[in-house]
C-alpha positions in Angstrom: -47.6 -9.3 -61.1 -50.1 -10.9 -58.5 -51.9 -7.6 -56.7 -53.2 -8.5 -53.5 -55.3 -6.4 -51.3 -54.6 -6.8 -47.0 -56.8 -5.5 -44.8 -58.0 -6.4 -41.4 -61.6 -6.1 -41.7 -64.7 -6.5 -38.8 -67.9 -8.2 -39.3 -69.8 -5.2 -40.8 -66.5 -4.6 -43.5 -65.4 -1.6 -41.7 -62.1 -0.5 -41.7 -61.6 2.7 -39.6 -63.3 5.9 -38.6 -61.3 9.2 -38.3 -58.5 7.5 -40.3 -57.4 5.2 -37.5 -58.3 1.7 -36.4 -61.1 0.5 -34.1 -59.1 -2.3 -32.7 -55.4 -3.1 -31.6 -54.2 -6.9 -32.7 -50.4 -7.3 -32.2 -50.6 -10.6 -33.9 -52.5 -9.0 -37.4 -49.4 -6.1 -37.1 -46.6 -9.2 -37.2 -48.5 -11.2 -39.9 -49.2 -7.8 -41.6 -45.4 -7.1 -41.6 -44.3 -10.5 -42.4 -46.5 -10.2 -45.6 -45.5 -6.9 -46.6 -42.2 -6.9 -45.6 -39.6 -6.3 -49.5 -42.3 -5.5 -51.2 -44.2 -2.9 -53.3 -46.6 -1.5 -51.1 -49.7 0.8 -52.6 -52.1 2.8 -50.8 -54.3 6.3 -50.6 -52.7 9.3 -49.4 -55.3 9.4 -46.6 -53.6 5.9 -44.9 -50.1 7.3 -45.6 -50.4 10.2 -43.7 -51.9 8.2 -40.4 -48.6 5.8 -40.5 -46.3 6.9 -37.9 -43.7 6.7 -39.9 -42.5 4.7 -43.6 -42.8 0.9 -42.9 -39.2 -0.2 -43.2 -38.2 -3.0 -46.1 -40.9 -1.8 -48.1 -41.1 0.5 -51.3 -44.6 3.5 -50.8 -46.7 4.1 -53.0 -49.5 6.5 -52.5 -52.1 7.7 -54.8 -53.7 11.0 -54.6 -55.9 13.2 -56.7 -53.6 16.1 -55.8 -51.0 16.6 -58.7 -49.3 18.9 -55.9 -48.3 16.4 -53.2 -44.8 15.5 -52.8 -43.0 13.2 -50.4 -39.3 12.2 -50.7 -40.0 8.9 -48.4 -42.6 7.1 -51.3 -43.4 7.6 -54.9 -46.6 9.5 -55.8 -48.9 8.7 -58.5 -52.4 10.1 -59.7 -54.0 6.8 -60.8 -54.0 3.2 -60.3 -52.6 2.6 -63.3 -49.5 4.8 -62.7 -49.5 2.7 -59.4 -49.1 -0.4 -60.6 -46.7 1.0 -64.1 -44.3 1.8 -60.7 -43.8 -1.4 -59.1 -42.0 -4.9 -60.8 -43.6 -6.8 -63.0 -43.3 -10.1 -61.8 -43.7 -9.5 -58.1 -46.4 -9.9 -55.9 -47.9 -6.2 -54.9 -50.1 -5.1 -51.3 -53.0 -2.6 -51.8 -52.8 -1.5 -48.3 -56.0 0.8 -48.3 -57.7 2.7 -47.5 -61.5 1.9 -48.6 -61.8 3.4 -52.0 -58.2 2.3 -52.5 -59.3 -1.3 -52.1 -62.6 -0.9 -54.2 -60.5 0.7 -57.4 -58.0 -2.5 -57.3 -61.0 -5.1 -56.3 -61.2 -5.7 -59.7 -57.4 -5.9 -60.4 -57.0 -7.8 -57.3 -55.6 -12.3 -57.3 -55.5 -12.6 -53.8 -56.9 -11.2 -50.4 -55.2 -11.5 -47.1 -58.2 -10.7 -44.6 -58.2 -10.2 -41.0 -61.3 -10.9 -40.3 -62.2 -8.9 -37.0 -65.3 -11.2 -35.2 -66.9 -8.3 -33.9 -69.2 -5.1 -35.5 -68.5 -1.6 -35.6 -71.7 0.3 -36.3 -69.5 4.0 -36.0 -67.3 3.5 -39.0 -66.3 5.8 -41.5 -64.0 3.6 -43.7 -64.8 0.3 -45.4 -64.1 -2.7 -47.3 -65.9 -2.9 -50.4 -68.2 -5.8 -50.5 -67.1 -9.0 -52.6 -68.7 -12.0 -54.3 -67.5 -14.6 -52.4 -68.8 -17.3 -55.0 -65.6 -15.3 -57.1 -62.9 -16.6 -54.6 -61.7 -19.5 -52.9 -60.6 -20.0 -49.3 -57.4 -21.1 -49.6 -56.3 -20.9 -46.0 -58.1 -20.0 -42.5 -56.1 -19.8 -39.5 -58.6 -18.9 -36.3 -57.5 -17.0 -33.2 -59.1 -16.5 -29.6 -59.2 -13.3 -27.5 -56.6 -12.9 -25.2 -54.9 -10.7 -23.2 -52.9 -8.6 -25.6 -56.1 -8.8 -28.5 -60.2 -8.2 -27.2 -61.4 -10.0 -30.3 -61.5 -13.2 -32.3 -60.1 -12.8 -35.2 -59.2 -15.5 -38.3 -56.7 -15.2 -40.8 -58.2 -15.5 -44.1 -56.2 -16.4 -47.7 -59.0 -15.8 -50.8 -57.3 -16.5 -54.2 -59.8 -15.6 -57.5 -61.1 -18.1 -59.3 -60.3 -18.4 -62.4 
């Protein structure tokens, strides 16, 4: 199984505040999608609930602390490894968030697919748990400009670990 984390993430490592995004890039959505799209996808109960809906082609799963929560549109689990005991062995799994999501599988994690937002957002509530960079290798950077339909820069990062 290769776990990879995906996160679009601004200069400062945040994330969100009020459980929605500070910025709007059509462009991370598609690659986002194209990524995700018929496979396992695993994330906090907290980023569940502000989807507008199931992403389509791809199989929930949300952990929660609360042994009560039910959904009939993903799978529930109480723990990480009940997360990743639900999803195919030798398939490549997305860790979706939200922030303590991403800094339980850090560890776990073989890949990171990074948005990297080129911009700060000092009123954040929701971040990406700082890495070791020296632990990972850039295995593919793909820059974009600010246009019209996106206010920021923004580069499309691939970190694999080192072994």
């Amino acid at each position: 199984m290769t776990i990879t984390l995906i996160a679009a993430v601004a200069e400062n490592n945040a994330l969100g505040k009020d459980n929605k995004m500070l910025w709007h890039l059509p462009n991370d959505f598609k690659h986002f999608k194209s990524l995700t799209n018929h496979h396992y996808i695993i994330m906090g109960r907290k980023t569940f609930e502000s989807l507008p809906k199931t992403l389509p082609n791809r199989t929930h799963i949300v952990i929660t602390r609360n042994k009560d929560y039910t959904n009939p549109n993903c799978i529930v689990v109480n723990s990480v490894e009940e997360a990743l005991a639900a999803c195919p062995k030798n398939e490549e799994v997305f860790i979706i968030g939200g922030g303590e999501i991403y800094k339980l599988f850090l560890p776990l994690a073989d890949k990171m697919e990074l948005t990297q937002v080129q911009h700060s957002f000092p009123d954040a509530d929701a971040y990406f748990p700082p890495f070791n960079k020296e632990n990972w290798e850039i295995t593919r950077e793909e820059p974009h400009q600010a246009d019209n339909l996106h206010n920021y820069n923004y580069t499309f990062f691939t970190y694999t670990k080192k072994i």
